[in-house]
C-alpha positions as CSV (number, residue, x, y, z in Angstrom):
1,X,-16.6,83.0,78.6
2,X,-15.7,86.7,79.4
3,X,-18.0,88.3,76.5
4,X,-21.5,88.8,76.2
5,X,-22.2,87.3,72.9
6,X,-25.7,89.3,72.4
7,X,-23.5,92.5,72.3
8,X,-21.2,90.9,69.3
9,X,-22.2,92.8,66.1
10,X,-22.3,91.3,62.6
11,X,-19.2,92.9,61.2
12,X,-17.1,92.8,64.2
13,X,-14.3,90.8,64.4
14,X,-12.9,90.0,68.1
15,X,-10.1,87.3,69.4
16,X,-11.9,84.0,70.9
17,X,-9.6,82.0,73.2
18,X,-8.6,78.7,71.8
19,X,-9.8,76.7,74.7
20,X,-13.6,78.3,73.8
21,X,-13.6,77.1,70.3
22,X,-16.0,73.9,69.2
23,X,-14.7,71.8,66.7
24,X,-17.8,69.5,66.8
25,X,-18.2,71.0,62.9
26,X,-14.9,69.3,61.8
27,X,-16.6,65.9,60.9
28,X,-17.7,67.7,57.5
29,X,-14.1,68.6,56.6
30,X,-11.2,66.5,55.9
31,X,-7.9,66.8,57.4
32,X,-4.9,67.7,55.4
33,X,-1.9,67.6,57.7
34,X,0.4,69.2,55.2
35,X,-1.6,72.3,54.4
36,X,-1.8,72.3,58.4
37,X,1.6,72.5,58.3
38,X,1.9,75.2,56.1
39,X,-0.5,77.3,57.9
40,X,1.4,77.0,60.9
41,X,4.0,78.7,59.3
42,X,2.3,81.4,58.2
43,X,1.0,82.0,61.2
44,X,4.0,81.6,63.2
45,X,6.1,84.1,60.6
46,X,2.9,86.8,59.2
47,X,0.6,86.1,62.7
48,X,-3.4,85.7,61.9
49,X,-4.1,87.1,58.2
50,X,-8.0,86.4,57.9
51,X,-10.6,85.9,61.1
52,X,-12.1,82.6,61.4
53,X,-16.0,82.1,61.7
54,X,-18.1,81.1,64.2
55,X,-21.8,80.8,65.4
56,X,-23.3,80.0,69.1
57,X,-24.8,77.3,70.0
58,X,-26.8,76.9,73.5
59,X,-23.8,79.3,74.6
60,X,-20.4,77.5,73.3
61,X,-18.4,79.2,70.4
62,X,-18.9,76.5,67.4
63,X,-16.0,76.5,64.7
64,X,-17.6,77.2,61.0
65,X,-14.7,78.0,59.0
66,X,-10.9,78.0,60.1
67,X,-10.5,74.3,61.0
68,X,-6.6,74.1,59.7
69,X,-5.7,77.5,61.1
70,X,-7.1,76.5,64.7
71,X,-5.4,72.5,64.5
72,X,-2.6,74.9,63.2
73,X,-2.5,77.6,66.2
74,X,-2.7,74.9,68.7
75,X,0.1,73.4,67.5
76,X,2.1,76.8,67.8
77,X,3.2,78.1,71.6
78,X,2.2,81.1,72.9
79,X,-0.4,81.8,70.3
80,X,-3.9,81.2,72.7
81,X,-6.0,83.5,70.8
82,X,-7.4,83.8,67.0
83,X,-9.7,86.7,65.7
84,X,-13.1,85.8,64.7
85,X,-16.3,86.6,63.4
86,X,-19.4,85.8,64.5
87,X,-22.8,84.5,61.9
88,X,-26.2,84.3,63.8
89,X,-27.2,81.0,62.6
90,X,-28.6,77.6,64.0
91,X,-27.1,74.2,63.6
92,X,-28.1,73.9,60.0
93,X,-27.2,77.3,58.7
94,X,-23.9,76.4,60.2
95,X,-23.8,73.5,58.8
96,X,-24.9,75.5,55.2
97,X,-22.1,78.3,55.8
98,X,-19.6,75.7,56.0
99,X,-20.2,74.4,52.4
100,X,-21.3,78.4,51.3
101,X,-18.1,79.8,52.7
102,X,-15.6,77.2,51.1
103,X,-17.6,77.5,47.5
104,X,-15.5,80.7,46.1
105,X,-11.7,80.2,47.5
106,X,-10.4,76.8,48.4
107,X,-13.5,74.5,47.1
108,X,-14.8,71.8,49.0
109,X,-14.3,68.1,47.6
110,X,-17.2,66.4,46.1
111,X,-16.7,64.1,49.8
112,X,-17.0,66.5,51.7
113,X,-20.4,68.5,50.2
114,X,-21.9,64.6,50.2
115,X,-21.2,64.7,54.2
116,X,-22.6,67.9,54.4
117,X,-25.8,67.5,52.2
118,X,-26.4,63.8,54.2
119,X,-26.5,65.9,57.3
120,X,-29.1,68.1,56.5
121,X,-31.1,65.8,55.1
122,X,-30.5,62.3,57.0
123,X,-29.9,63.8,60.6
124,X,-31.5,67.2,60.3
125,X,-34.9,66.1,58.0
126,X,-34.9,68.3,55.2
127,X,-36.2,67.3,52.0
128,X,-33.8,67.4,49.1
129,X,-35.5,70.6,47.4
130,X,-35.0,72.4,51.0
131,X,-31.4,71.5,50.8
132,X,-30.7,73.0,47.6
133,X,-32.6,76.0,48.2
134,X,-30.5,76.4,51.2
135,X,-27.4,75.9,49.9
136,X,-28.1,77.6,46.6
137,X,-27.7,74.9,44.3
138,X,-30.0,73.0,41.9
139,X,-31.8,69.6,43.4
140,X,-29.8,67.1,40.8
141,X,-27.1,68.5,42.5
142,X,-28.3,67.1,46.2
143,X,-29.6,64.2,44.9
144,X,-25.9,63.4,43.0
145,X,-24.6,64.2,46.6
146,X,-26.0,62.0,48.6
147,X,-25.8,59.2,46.2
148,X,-21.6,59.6,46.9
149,X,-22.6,58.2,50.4
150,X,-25.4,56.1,49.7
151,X,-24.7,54.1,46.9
152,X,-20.7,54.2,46.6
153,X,-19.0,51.0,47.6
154,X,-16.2,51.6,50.9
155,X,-13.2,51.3,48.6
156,X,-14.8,53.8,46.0
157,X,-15.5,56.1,49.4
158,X,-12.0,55.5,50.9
159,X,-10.5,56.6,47.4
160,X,-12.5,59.8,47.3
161,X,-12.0,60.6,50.5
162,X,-8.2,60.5,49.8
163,X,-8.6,62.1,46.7
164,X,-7.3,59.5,44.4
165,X,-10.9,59.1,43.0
166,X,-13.0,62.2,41.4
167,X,-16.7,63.2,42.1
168,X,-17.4,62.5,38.3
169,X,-15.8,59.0,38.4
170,X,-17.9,58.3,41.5
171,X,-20.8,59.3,40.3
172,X,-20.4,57.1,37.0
173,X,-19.9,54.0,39.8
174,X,-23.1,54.3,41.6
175,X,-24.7,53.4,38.6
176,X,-23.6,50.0,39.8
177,X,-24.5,48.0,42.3
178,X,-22.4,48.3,45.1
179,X,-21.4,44.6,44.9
180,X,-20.0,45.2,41.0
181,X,-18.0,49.0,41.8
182,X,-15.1,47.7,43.3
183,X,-14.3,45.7,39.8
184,X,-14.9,48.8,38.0
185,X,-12.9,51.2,40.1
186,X,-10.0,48.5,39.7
187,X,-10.3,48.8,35.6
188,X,-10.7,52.6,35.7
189,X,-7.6,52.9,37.7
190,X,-5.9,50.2,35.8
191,X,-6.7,51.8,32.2
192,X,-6.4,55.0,33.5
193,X,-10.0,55.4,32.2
194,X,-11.7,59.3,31.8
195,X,-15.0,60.4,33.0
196,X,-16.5,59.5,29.7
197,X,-15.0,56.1,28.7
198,X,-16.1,54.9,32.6
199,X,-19.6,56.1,31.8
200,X,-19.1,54.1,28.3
201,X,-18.0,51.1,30.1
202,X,-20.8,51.3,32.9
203,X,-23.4,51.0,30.3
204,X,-21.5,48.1,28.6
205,X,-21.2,46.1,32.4
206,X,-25.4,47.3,32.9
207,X,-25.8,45.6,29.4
208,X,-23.9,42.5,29.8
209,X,-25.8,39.7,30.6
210,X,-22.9,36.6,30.7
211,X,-20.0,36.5,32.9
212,X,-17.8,36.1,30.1
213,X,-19.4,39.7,28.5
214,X,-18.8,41.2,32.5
215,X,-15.0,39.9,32.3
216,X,-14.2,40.9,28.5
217,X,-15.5,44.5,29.3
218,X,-13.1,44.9,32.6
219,X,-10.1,43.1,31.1
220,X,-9.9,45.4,27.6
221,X,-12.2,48.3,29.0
222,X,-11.1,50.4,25.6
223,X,-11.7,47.6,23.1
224,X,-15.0,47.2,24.4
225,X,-15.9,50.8,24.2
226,X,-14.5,51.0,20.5
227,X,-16.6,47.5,19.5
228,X,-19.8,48.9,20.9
229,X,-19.6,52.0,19.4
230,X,-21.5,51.5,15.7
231,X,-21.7,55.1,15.6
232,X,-17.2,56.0,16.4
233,X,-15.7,58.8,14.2
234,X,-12.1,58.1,13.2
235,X,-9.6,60.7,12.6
236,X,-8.6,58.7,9.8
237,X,-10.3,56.3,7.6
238,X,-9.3,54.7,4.6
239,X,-12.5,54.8,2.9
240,X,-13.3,58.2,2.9
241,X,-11.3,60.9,0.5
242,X,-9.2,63.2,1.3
243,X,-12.0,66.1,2.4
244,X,-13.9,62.9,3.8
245,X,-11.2,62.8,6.2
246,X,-10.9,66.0,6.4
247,X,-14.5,66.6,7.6
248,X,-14.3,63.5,9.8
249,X,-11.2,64.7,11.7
250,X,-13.1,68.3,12.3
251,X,-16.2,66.1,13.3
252,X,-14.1,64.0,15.9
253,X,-12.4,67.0,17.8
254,X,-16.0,68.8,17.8
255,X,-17.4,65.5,19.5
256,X,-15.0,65.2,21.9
257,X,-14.9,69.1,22.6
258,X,-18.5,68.7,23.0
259,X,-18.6,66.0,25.7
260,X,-15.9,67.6,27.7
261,X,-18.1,71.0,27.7
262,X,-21.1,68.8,28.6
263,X,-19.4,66.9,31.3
264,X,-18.2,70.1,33.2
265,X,-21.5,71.5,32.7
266,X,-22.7,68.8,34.2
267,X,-21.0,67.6,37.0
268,X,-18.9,71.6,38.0
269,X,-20.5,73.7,36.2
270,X,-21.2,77.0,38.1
271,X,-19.9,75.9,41.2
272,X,-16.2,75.6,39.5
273,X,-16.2,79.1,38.9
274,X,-15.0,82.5,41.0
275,X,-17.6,85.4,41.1
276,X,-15.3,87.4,38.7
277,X,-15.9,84.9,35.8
278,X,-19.3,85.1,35.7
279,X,-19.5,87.9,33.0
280,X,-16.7,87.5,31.6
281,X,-18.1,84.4,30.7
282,X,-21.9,84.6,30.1
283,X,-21.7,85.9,26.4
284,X,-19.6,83.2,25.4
285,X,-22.0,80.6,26.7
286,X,-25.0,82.5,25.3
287,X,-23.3,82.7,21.9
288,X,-22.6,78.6,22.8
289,X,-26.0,77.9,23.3
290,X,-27.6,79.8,20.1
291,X,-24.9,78.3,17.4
292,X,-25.2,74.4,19.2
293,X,-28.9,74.8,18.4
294,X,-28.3,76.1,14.5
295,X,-24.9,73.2,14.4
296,X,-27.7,70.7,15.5
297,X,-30.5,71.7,13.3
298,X,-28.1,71.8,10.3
299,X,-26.5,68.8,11.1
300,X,-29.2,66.8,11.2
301,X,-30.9,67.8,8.1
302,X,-27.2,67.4,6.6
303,X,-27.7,63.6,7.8
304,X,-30.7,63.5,6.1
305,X,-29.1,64.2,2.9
306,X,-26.2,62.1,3.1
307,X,-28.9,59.2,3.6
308,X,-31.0,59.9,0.0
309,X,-29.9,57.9,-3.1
């Protein structure tokens, strides 16, 4: 290396010599040829729009953020330089920046924050509560992460890592044993299954206790769900009257409204979200929170009368 990296200030941004750059960081990404591709072209036609980031490490320039545009530049002749920017941080706050730099713009997929989050804690030691601090999320979160690596079977992994299979539907999965997730994943991609009827028929396959229970619940995954379910609102019944059904079909799309909000709370949440939303958004979601608890508190004493003589 020509520069001295101790005289590199925070908010400078200098060009680094491709043949310097470090790519030991790339394991924590996945390759996407295509968007390679186009990035390529941009830089070929517009030349180097935003710097990439990097740290030292025992003196070599390690890539944090700018994978595709490197793979990209290397690809292009007579581009041998990129501008970059320099964070001081060690191995794991390189590691952290990686996941912290990708949470705004183009997010990470649930794969990829699982490689990341094993990392720190398998390889590097931390506990689970130091991970979250670090990357600013709550400990569910880390513990949901890991358990993409730990306790998803290899097909369920391969289909995530391709992106053919959602965190959310991988999450419902390592409820399972590993040995029982393939069969699952093969209904839920059969029946074209959401988050919520998986999660439905997950509890059905804990439940079942005969093979012939196991087999009617992955054969007809929606009949299943609908024959459990003592407590399902219709749209539409016959029995009730015409404001009966009226109510019900106002109760069912509440429901259903209800466990989509709860499921993106759940399992995006925050993360899903750009800084400018945030408030924007917060009335509505304090307003959310105060009706729910009168809706709830009504409702059920409502239940309680519909129950008297």
């Amino acid at each position: 290396m020509t520069e001295r990296p101790e005289t590199w200030r925070a908010d400078e941004v200098r060009c680094l010599q491709l043949e310097w750059l470090d790519e030991r960081l790339h394991r924590y990404r996945l390759q996407d040829v295509r968007r390679e591709r186009q990035i390529g072209q941009s830089l070929a036609r517009y030349g180097q729009i935003a710097p990439i980031v990097v740290c030292l490490l025992e003196g070599v320039y390690v890539l944090i953020d700018g994978f595709k545009r490197v793979r990209a530049a290397r690809q292009l002749q007579g581009l041998t330089q990129l501008e970059a920017r320099r964070l001081e941080v060690d191995e794991q706050g390189a590691k952290a920046a990686i996941y912290t730099l990708n949470r705004l713009g183009q997010r990470m997929v649930g794969l990829e924050e699982s490689w990341i989050v094993h990392a720190l804690v398998r390889e590097d030691g931390l506990s689970q509560v130091e991970v979250a601090q670090l990357l600013g999320r709550h400990k569910s979160w880390v513990c949901r992460r890991l358990a993409l690596l730990e306790q998803l079977c290899d097909a369920a992994q391969q289909e995530l890592r391709l992106g053919l299979l959602t965190p959310a539907l991988a999450r419902e999965l390592t409820r399972l044993p590993r040995g029982n997730q393939a069969a699952a994943l093969q209904t839920a991609r059969t029946a074209s299954l959401t988050c919520r009827e998986l999660s439905g028929v997950v509890d059905l396959l804990l439940a079942s206790s005969t093979q012939e229970q196991t087999a009617f619940v992955l054969d007809d995954p929606r009949r299943a769900l609908r024959q459990a379910d003592d407590s399902y609102v219709h749209y539409w019944d016959p029995r009730l009257s015409v404001e009966g059904n009226r109510v019900a079909r106002r109760l069912a799309m509440l429901l259903d409204c209800l466990a989509k909000m709860y499921s993106w709370l759940t399992y995006q949440g925050r993360g899903a979200l750009q800084a400018c939303d945030r408030e924007p958004l917060t009335v509505g979601f304090q307003r959310l929170a105060r009706e729910a608890a009168v809706v709830s508190e009504t409702s059920g004493d409502f239940a309680q009368e519909l129950q008297l003589p």
